[in-house]
C-alpha positions as CSV (number, residue, x, y, z in Angstrom):
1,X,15.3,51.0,10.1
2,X,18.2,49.0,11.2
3,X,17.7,45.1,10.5
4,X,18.3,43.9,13.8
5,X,17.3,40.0,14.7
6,X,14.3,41.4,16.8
7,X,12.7,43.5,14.0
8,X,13.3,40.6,11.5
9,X,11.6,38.6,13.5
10,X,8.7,41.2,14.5
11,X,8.3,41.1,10.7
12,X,8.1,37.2,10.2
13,X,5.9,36.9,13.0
14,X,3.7,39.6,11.3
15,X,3.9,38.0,7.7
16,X,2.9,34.6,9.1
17,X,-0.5,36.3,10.7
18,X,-3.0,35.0,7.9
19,X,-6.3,33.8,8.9
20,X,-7.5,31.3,7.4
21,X,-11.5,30.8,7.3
22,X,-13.0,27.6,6.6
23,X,-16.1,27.4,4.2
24,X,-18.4,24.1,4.8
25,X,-19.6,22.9,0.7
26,X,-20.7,19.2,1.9
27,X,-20.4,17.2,5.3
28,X,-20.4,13.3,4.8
29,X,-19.5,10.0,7.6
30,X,-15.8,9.8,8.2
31,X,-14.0,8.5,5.5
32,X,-10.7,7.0,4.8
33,X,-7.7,8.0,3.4
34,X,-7.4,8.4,-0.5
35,X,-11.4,8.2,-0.9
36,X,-11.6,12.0,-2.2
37,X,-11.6,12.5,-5.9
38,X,-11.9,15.2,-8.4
39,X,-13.9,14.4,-11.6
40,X,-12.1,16.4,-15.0
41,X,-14.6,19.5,-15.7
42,X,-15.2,20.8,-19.2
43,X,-15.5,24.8,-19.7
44,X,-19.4,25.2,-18.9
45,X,-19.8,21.8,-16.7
46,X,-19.9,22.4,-12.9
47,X,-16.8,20.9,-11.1
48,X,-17.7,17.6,-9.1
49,X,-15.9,15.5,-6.4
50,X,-16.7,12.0,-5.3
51,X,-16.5,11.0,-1.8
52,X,-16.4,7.0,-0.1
53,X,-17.1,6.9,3.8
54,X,-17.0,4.8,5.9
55,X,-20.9,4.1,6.0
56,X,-20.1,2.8,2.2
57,X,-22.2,5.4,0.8
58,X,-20.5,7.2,-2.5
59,X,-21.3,10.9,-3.2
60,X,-20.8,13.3,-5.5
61,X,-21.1,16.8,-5.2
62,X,-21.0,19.5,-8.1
63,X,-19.6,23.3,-7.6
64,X,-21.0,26.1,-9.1
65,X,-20.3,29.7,-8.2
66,X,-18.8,28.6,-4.3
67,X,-22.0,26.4,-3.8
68,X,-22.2,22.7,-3.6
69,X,-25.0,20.3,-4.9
70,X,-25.5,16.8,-4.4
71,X,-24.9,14.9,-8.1
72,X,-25.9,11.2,-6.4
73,X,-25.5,9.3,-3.3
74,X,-25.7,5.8,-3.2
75,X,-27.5,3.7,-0.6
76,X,-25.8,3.0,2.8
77,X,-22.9,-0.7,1.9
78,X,-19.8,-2.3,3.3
79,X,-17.2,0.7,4.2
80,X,-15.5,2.1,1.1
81,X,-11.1,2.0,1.5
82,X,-10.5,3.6,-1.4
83,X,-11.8,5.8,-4.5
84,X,-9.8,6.4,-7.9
85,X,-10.8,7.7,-11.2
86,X,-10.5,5.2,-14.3
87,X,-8.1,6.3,-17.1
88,X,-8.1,5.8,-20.6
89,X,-5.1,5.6,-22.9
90,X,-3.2,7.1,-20.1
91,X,-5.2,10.2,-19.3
92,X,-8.1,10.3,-16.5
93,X,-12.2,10.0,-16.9
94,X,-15.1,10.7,-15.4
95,X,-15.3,7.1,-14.2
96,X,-15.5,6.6,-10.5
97,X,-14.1,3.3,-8.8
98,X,-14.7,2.3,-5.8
99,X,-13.1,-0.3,-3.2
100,X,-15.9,-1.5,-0.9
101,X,-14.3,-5.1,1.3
102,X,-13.4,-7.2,-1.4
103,X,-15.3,-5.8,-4.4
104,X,-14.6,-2.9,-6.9
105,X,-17.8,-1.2,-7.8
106,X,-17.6,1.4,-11.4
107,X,-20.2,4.6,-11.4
108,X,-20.6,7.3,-14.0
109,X,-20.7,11.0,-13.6
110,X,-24.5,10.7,-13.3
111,X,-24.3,7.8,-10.5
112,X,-25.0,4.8,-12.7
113,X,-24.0,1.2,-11.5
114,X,-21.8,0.0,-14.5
115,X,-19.3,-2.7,-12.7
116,X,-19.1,-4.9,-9.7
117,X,-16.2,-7.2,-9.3
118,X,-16.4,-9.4,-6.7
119,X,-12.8,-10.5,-6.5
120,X,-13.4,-13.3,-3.9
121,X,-9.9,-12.2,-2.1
122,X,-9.7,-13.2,1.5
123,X,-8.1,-9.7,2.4
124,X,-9.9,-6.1,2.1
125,X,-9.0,-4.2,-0.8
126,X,-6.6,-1.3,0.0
127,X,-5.4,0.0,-3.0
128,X,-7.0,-0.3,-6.8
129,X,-5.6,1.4,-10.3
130,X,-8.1,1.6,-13.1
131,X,-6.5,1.7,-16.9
132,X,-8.9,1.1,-19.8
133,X,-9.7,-3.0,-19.5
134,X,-6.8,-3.4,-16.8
135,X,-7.9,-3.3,-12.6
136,X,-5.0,-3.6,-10.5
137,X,-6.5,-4.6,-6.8
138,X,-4.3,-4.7,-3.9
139,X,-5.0,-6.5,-0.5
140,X,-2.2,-5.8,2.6
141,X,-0.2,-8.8,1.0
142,X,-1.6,-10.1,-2.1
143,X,-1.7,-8.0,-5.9
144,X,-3.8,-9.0,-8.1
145,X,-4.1,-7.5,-11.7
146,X,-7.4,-8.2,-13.8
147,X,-8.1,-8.2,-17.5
148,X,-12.3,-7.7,-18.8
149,X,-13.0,-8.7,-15.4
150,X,-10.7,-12.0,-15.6
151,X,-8.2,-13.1,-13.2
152,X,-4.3,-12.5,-15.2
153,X,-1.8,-11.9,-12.7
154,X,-1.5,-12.9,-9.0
155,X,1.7,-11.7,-7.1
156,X,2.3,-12.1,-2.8
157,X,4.1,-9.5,-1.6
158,X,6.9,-10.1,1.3
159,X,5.5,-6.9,3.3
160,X,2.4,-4.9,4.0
161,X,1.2,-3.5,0.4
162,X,0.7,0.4,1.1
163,X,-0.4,1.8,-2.7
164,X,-0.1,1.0,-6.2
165,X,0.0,2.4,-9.5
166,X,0.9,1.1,-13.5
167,X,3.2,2.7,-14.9
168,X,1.7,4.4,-18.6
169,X,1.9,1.9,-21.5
170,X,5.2,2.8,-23.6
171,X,3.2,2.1,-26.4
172,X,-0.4,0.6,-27.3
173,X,-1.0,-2.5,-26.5
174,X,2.3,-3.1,-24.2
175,X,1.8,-5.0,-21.5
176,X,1.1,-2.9,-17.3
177,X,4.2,-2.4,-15.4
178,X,2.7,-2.3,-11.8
179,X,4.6,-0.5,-8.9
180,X,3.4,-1.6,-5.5
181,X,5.1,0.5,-2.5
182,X,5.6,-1.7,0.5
183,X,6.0,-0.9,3.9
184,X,9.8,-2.4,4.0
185,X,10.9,1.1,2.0
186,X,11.3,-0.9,-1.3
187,X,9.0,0.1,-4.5
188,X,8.4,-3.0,-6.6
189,X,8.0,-2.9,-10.4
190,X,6.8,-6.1,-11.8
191,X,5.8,-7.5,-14.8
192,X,2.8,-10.3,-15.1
193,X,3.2,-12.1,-11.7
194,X,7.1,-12.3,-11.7
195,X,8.6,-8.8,-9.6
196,X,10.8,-7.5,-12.4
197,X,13.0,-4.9,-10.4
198,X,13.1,-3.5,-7.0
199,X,13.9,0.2,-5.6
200,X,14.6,1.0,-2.1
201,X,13.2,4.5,-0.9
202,X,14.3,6.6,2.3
203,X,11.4,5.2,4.1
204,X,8.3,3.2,4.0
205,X,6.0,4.7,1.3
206,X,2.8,5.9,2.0
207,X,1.6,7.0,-1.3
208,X,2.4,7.3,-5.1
209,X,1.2,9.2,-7.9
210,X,1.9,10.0,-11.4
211,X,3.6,13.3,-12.3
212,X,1.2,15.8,-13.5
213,X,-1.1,13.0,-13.5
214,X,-0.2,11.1,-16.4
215,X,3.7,10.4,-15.5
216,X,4.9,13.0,-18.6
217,X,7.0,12.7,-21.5
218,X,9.6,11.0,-19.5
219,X,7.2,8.9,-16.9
220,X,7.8,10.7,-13.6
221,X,7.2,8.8,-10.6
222,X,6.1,10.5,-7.4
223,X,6.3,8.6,-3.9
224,X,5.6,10.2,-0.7
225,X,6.5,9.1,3.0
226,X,5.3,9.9,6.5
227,X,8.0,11.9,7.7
228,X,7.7,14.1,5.1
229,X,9.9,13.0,2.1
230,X,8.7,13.1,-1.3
231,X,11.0,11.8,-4.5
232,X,10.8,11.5,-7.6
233,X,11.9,8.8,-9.8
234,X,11.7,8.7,-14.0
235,X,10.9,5.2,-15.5
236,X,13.0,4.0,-18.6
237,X,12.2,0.8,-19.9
238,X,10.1,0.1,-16.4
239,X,13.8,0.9,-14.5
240,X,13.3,3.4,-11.4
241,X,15.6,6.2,-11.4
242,X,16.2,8.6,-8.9
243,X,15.8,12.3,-10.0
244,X,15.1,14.4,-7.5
245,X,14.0,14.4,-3.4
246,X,12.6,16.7,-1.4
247,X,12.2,16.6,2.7
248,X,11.2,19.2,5.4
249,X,15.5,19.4,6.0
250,X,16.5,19.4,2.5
251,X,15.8,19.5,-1.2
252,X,18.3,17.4,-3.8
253,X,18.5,17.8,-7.5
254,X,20.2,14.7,-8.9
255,X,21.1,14.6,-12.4
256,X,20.0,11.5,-14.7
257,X,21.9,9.3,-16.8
258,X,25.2,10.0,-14.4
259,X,24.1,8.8,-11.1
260,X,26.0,7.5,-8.6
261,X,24.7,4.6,-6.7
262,X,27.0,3.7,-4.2
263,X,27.2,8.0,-2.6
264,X,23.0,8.2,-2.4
265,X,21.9,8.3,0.8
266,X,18.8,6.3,1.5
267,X,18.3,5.0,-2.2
268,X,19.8,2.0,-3.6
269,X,19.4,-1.2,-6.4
270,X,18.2,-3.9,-4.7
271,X,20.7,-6.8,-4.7
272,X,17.4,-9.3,-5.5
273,X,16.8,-7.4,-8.9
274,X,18.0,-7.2,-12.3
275,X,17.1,-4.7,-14.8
C-alpha cells in the first residue's frame, strides 16, 4: 500500500479506537482534590485506598481479586480538604492523615483514632506533610510546621499557598526544608520560619510531589501546573535546580551543574533569595 496522508490517517484514527470500560469498586460523597490515597501493600495483604469527602467521612477500601471491601468508615464530620500518608525516615506508612477545617486527625490501617491536632488556625487547612514527629499544615496564607504536636515554626506567605512538601532529611536528625508552591509561580524553600531561597516556575503550581516517592538519591522534585507543565527540579543543599520540563508542546532535557540562567525560559533565581 502506498502511504498516502489519507491512509495514515485512516490508520491513526483506527489505532486510537480503544474502548475504555469503567468498573465501579466503591462510590463515596464528592470529595476534594488530593483526598485519594494508596496504603503500601505487603505480598499476601489486600491493597487498600483511603478516601476523605466532603461529608468528612474517611474510608478505606481493600482489593482483593477486582473486588472492593470496606476496611472502616468513620462517622459523618467537618468536610475533609485533604488526605496524605505519614512517612517515616523518608519512606511512606500505613498511616492516614487527614485535614478536616482546622484540625489534622491520624488513623491506622485498621481505622483507629491515634491523633487529633487542633491547630487553632483561623484559615482551613489545605495542604499537610506528615514526616515521623514533624506536621507541616498549610492554610491559603499561613505555614505552620509542628514538632510532637507543639507549635515550631510559623511563616505568612505573600500569595495563596497551593501545596507543600519537606524536602527528605540529608541526614538524621537535620533539620525540614519545607517547599510551599504559591500561586504567584514561585516555589519557596524555607528553613525554620525564615524563607531560605525562592524558585520561580513557568506558572502557578498546582501540585508537588516527590520523585518516585521518596525524592531519590539525588532529591528530585516534581511540580505540576494547570496548563499542563510538569518540571522537575533536584535539591542540593535545599538549592532548586532545574533538570528537566515537560509540557503538552514540548519536552526539555537540561543538563545539571552547567546551567544557564539568564537563556531559560520561564525559570529563574529570584532576586529576593540567596542560596
Amino acid at each position: 500500500l502506498i502511504a498516502t496522508p489519507l491512509y495514515c490517517l485512516l490508520c491513526l484514527v483506527i489505532i486510537m479506537e480503544i474502548n475504555l470500560v469503567p468498573s465501579l469498586y466503591a462510590q463515596v460523597a464528592a470529595t476534594s482534590l488530593r483526598c485519594m490515597q494508596v496504603l503500601p501493600s505487603s505480598r499476601n495483604a489486600p491493597q487498600k485506598f483511603a478516601i476523605g469527602d466532603n461529608d468528612g467521612v474517611l474510608s478505606c477500601f481493600g482489593m482483593r481479586r477486582g473486588d472492593s471491601n470496606v476496611v472502616f468508615k468513620t462517622l459523618p464530620s467537618t468536610k475533609i480538604s485533604r488526605v496524605e500518608l505519614g512517612r517515616t525516615s523518608g519512606l511512606v506508612s500505613d498511616k492516614i492523615f487527614i485535614a478536616t477545617g482546622s484540625e489534622v486527625k491520624g488513623y491506622s490501617k485498621k481505622g483507629n483514632n491515634f491523633l487529633t491536632l487542633d491547630t487553632n488556625l483561623a484559615e482551613s487547612l489545605q495542604s499537610i506533610w506528615v514526616d515521623d514527629v514533624n506536621l507541616l499544615v498549610g492554610g491559603s496564607y499561613i505555614y505552620n510546621h509542628y514538632m510532637d504536636c507543639k507549635d515550631t515554626d510559623y511563616y505568612l506567605c505573600s500569595d495563596k499557598i497551593n501545596d507543600l512538601l519537606s524536602l527528605p532529611p540529608r541526614s538524621a536528625g537535620s533539620e525540614l526544608s519545607p517547599v510551599l508552591a504559591c500561586q504567584d509561580c514561585t516555589l519557596r524553600v524555607l528553613r525554620g520560619s525564615n524563607l531560605l531561597y525562592e524558585v520561580e516556575v513557568a506558572g502557578p503550581p498546582s501540585c508537588l510531589a516527590l520523585n518516585n516517592g521518596d525524592g531519590g538519591k539525588l532529591p528530585v522534585l516534581l511540580s505540576a501546573t494547570p496548563c499542563g507543565i510538569v518540571a522537575s527540579l533536584s535539591a542540593v543543599d535545599t538549592c532548586l535546580s532545574p533538570v528537566g520540563r515537560m509540557g503538552r508542546r514540548c519536552c526539555t532535557a537540561l543538563r545539571m551543574g552547567s546551567w544557564d540562567w539568564s537563556s531559560c525560559k520561564g525559570w529563574s533565581r529570584s532576586t529576593g533569595g540567596t542560596c
